[in-house]
C-alpha atoms as one frame of an Amber mdcrd trajectory, in Angstrom:
protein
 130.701-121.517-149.004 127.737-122.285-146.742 124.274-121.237-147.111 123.283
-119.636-143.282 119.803-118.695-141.901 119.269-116.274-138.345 116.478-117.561
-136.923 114.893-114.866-134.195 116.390-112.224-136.706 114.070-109.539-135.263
 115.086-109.875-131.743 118.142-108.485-130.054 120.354-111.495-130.117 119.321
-111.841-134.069 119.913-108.304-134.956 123.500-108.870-133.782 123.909-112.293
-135.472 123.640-110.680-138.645 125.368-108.144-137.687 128.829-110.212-136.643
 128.310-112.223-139.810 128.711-108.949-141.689 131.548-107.874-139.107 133.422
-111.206-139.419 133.098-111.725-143.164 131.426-114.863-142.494 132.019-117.209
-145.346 128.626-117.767-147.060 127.133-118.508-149.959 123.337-116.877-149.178
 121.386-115.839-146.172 117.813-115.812-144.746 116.560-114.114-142.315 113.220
-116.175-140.001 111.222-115.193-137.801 107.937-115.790-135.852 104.762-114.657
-137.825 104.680-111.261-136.326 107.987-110.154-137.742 108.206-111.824-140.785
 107.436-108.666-143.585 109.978-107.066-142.045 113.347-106.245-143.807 117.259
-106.347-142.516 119.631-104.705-144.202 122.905-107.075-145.050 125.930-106.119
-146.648 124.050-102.847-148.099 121.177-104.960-149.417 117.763-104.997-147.472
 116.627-108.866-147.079 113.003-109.838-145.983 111.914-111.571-142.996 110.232
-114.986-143.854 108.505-116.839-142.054 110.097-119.982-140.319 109.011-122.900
-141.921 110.590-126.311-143.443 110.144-124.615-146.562 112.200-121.989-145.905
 115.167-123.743-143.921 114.903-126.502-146.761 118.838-126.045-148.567 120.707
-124.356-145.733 123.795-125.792-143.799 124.216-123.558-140.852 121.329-121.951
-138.778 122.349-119.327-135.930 119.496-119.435-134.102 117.932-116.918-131.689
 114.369-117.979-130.109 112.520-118.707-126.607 113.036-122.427-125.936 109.565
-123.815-126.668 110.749-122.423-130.335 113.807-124.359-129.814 113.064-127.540
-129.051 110.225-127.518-132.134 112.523-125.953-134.767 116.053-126.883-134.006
 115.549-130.521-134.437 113.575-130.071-137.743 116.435-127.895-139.257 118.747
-130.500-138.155 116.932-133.124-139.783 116.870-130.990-143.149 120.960-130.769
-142.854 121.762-128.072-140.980 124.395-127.956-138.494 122.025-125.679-136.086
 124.139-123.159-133.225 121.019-122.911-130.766 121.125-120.302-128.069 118.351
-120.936-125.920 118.442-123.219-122.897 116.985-126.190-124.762 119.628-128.416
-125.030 122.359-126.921-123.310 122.007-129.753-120.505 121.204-132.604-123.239
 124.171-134.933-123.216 124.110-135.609-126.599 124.653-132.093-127.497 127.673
-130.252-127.636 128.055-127.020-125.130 130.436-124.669-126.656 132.512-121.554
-125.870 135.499-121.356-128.644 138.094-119.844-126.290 137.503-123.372-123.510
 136.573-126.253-125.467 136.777-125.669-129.515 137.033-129.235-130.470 133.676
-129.745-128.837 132.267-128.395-132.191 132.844-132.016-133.308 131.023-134.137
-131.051 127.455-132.304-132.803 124.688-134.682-134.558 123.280-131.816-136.246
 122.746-129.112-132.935 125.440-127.501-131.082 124.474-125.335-127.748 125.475
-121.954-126.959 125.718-120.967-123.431 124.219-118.780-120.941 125.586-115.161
-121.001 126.770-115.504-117.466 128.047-118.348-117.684 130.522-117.548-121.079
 132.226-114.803-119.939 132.782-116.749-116.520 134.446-119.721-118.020 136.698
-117.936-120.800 138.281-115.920-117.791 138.255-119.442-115.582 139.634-121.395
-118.384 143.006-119.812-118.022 142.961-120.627-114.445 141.932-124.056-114.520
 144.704-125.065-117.200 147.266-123.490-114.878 146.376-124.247-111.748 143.079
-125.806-111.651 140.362-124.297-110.342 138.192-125.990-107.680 135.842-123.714
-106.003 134.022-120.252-107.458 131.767-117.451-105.415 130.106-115.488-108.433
 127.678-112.428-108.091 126.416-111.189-111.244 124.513-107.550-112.027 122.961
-108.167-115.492 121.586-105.836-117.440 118.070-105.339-118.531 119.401-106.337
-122.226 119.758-110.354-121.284 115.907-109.704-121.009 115.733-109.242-124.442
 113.979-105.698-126.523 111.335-106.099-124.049 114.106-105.727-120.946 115.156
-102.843-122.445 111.955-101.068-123.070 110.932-101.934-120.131 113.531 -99.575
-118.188 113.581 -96.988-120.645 109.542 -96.553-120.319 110.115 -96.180-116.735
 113.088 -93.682-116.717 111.208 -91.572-119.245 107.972 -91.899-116.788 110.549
 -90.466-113.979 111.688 -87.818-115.865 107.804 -86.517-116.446 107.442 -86.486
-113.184 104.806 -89.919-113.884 104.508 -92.518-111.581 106.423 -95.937-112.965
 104.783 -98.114-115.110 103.957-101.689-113.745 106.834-104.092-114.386 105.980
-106.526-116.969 109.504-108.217-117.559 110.705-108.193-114.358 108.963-109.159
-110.771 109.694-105.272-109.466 110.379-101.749-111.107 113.964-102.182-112.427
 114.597 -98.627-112.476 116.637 -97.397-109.208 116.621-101.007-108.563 118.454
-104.350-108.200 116.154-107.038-108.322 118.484-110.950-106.882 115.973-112.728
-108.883 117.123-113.514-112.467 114.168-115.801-114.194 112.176-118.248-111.823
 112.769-119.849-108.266 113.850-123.602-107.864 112.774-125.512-104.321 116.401
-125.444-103.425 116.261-121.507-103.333 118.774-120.849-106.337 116.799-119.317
-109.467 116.717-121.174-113.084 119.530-118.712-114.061 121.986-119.502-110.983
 122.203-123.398-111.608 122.639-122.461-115.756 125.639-121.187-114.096 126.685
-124.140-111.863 125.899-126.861-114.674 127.028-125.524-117.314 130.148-124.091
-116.115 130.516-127.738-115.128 130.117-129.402-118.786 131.896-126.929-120.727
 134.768-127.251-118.360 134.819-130.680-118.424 134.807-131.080-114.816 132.039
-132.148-112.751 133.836-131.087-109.719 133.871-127.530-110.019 132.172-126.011
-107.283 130.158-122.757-108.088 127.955-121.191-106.153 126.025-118.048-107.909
 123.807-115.231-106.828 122.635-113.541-109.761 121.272-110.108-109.986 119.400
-107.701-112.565 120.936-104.401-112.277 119.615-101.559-114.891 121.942-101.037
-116.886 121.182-101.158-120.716 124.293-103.257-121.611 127.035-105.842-120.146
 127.174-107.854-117.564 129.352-107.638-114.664 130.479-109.812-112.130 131.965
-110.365-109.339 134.304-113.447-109.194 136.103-115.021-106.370 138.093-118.365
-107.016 139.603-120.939-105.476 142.390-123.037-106.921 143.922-126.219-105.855
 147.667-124.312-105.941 148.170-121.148-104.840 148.700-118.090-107.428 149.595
-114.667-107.081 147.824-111.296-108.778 150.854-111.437-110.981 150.921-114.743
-112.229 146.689-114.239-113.141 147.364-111.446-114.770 149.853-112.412-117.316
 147.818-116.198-118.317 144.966-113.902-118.782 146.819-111.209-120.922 148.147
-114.058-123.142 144.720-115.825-123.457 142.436-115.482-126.108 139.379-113.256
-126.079 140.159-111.502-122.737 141.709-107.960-121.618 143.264-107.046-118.696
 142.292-103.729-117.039 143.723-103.806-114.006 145.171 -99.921-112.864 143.269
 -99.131-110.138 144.548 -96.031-108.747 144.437 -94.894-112.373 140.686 -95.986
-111.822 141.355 -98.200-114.659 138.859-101.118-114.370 136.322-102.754-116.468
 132.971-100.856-116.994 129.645-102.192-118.009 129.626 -99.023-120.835 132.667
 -99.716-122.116 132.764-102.872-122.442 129.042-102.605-124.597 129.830-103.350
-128.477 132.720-105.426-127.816 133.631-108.516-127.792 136.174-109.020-125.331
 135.995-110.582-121.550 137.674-107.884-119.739 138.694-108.502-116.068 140.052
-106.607-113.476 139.902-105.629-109.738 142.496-108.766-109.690 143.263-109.172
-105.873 144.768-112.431-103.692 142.282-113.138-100.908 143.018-111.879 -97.490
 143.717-114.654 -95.460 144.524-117.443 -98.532 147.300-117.894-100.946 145.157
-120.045-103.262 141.845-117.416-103.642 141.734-114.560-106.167 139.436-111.829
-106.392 138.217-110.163-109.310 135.942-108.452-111.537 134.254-109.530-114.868
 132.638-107.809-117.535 131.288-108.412-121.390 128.470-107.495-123.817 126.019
-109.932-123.056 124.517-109.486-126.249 127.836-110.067-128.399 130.212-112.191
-126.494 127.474-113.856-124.211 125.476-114.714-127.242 125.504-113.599-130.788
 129.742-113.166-131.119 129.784-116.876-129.295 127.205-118.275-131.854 129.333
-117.116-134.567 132.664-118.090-132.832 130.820-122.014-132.773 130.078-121.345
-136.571 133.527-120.351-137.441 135.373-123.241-135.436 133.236-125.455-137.107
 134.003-124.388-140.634 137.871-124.576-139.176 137.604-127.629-137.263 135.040
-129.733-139.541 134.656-128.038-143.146 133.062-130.514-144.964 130.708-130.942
-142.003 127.196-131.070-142.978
């Protein structure tokens, strides 16, 4: 039994960590719940019990073996390393280390055994980029994938509480009849909007969030080859991301032959009925934790291209299921791991 800490419990990806540990029955011995300054005071309710919000400190990571952690990366790349140094295996979801190559990029359902290449911190991916590669994976395995065209439309919730208030203040200003508040979170007024900037611009043209999506897809497929070329976009809508997938593979496959790897592969659903309009939705796919795909078309003109659509809670599966997934394989994989 392992004694586990959420660190960033007050924010949205933290609220859900604890929330999947309860879900999961994660195997613990204790819990603590850290935060910044601000929130710590603050209670969260666990398995019927309210728990208080400490403050993060050495003190109080001092004695646990697995940290879930939830926090900007400046917060990261101070605290992660410390925890690790105390003993904790530490599952860090910011961008901090994703890229380090001394630290393990994981998503369960693609590379599971990567769990055991950690010295203390294993990454967790970029939203995009998770639900992406567990509907690639099956694809690549069969009949290796070499190229991919991805548009996203993210919701306002991979912008964190403050992402989400910031649309809701502005639909409630519409609704009064009030001119829209000044975006704070995003560079325009989200609502009625979709803004192709997703966090800041690179000299190349691509934004921060695009190349997460071409290097990481890279590492955690294990294949430095894989093309991708992304054009993400915030869309407002409160929860799940969507996108729109086109792949290339170096042998041709038919609809057919996608949709039954992907119906046998773990963590993903097939809805694919179109003219029952039967196809994945941003709303239901919120509080799940499923990749759901369809839309599942051959390309027009090529044998080897397939078309289709994407969609998962980016606040489960893109980030606080995935952290606990990492945990769990871990325990599996490694269970006397420190």
């Amino acid at each position: 039994m392992k004694h586990v800490a959420v660190v960033g419990a007050s924010g949205a990806v933290g609220e859900r960590m604890a929330l999947l540990l309860e879900e999961r029955r994660f195997p613990m011995a204790s819990i603590r719940f850290l935060a910044s300054t601000r929130s710590a005071g603050r209670s969260i309710v666990f398995r019927g019990e309210p728990h208080p919000i400490r403050e993060i400190s050495e003190a109080s990571l001092t004695g646990v073996d697995v940290v879930l952690s939830s926090t900007p990366a400046s917060v990261s790349r101070e605290w992660s390393p410390r925890a690790a140094a105390l003993g904790a295996v530490v599952v860090d979801n910011s961008s901090a280390f994703r890229m380090d190559p001394d630290v393990p990029l994981v998503v369960p359902e693609v590379n599971p055994r990567a769990v055991l290449e950690h010295k203390g911190i294993i990454a967790n991916p970029n939203c995009s980029t998770i639900q992406m590669v567990v509907a690639l994976k099956p694809l690549h395995d069969a009949v290796r994938v070499r190229r991919v065209v991805v548009s996203t439309y993210q919701s306002v919730s991979g912008a964190g509480m403050k992402g989400m208030q910031e649309l809701e203040e502005q639909a409630q200003a519409q609704a009064r009849g009030n001119p829209l508040p000044s975006p704070v979170k995003f560079a325009h007024p989200i609502l009625g909007n979709c803004i192709p900037q997703i966090d800041d611009f690179t000299p190349g043209g691509y934004t921060k969030e695009e190349l997460k999506m071409v290097n990481e897809t890279r590492k955690i497929m294990g294949d430095p080859t894989i093309e991708v070329c992304p054009t993400c976009v915030r869309v407002p809508v409160p929860m799940s991301h969507s996108e729109s997938i086109l792949v290339e593979t170096e042998r041709p496959i038919t609809p057919d032959e996608a949709r039954e790897l992907w119906s046998g592969a773990p963590g993903i659903t097939v809805l694919d009925d179109p003219l029952a309009l039967a196809y994945p939705l941003a709303a239901s796919a919120a509080g799940r934790d499923d990749v759901f795909v369809g839309r599942i078309r051959q390309d027009l003109a090529r044998s080897n291209v397939l078309l289709f659509w994407c969609v998962s809670d980016n606040l489960r599966k893109g980030a606080a299921t995935n952290a606990v997934q990492i945990a769990e394989t871990l325990l599996k994989l490694a269970p006397a791991s420190r």
